[in-house]
N, C-alpha and C positions, 0 to 999 in steps of 0.2 A: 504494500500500500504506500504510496507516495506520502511525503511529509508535504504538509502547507504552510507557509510560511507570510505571514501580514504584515506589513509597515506601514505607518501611519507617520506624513510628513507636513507640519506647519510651516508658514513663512512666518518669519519673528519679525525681521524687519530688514530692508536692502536685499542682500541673496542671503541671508542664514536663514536658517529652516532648523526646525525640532524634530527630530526621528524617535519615534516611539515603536519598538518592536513587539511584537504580539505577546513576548515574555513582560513585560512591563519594563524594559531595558530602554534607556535613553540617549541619545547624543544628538550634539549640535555638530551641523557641514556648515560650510563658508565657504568664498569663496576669497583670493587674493584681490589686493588696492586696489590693480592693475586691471582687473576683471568687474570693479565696481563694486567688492567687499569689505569688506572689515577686518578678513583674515584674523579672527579672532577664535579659528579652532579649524581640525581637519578640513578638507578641498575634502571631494569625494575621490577623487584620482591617491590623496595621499591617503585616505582610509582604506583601499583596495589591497594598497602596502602596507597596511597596518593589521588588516584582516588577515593577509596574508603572512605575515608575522604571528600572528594568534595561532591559528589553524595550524601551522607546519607546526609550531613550538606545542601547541597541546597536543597533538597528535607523536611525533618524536618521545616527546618525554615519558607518555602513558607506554608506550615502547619501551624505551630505556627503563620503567619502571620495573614494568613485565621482565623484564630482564635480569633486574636485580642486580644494576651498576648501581654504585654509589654517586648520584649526582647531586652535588649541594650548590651548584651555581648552573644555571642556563640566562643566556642571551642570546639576541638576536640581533642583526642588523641587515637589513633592508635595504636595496637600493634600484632605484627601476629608472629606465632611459627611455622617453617618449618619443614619438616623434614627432616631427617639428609641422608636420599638416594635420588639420581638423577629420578623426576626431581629437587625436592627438594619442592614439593608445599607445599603453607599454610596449617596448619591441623589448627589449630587454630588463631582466631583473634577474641579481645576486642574493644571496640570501649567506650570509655568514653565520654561522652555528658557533656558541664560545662556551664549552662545556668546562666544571671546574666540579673537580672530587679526588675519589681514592682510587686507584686502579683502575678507570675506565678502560674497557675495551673499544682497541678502536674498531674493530669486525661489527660490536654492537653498535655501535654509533652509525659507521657508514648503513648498517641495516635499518638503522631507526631512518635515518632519513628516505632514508629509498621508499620505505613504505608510507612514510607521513610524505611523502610527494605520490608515490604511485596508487596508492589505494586507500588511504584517510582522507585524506586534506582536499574536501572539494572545492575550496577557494584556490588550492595552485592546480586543479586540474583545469579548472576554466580558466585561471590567465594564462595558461600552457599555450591555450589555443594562439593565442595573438604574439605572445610572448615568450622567448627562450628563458627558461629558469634556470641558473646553475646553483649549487649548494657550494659551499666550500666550509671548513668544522677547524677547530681546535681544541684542544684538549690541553685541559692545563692542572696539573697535579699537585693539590693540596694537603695540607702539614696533618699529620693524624688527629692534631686537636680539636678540629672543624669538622666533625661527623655529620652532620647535620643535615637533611634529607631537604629538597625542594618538593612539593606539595603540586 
């Protein structure tokens, strides 16, 4: 059975608008000076990269969990290349992975990703389409005193 999904969008004032998701979830889009906003919170083009950041990273790590690596630090960083005619979509985006624990495996890691992009993450399966996605990861090994589990 298909999931349904509802958004509910005001205009506040100029180009910002309130997004209310069917979950009771909320944000505010903008739009840049330059486009006759306020820029006073995500463009919808930089929340795509931002979605797309959520999605790989909860996807991955529920992975890495399953797995039973020790990860006590994940980040992300994000970066997408548009191009320069209307509509203006991504042609490219990176995605840097910054893993930090005890022994990570890097087998599990490269696995985590592969699957948070091949079969989780259906926010980088749709920008796939328009968009070449690469991952690239680090791994960086922390002092025994910091056990400490990311959630």
């Amino acid at each position: 059975m298909p999931k349904e999904t509802d958004i509910q969008a005001q205009l506040e004032t100029g180009l910002r608008f309130n997004v209310t998701s069917d979950s009771g979830a909320t944000v505010t889009l903008d739009s840049a000076e330059y486009f006759d906003g306020q820029n006073v919170s995500f463009s919808p083009m930089e929340m795509l990269l931002a979605c797309l950041a959520g999605c790989i990273g909860i996807s991955v790590i529920s992975v890495l969990h399953k797995k039973r690596q020790n990860v006590t630090s994940y980040g992300l960083h994000v970066h997408g290349i548009r191009s320069d005619e209307h509509p203006k979509v991504f042609l490219e985006i990176s995605v840097q992975h910054i893993f930090t624990g005890q022994g990570i495996v890097q087998q599990a890691v490269e696995r985590s990703i592969e699957l948070g992009e091949t079969r989780y993450c259906g926010v980088s399966a749709m920008l796939s389409k328009t968009a070449k996605i690469t991952h690239t990861y680090r791994i960086i090994e922390s002092s025994a005193s910091d056990n400490s589990r990311t959630s």
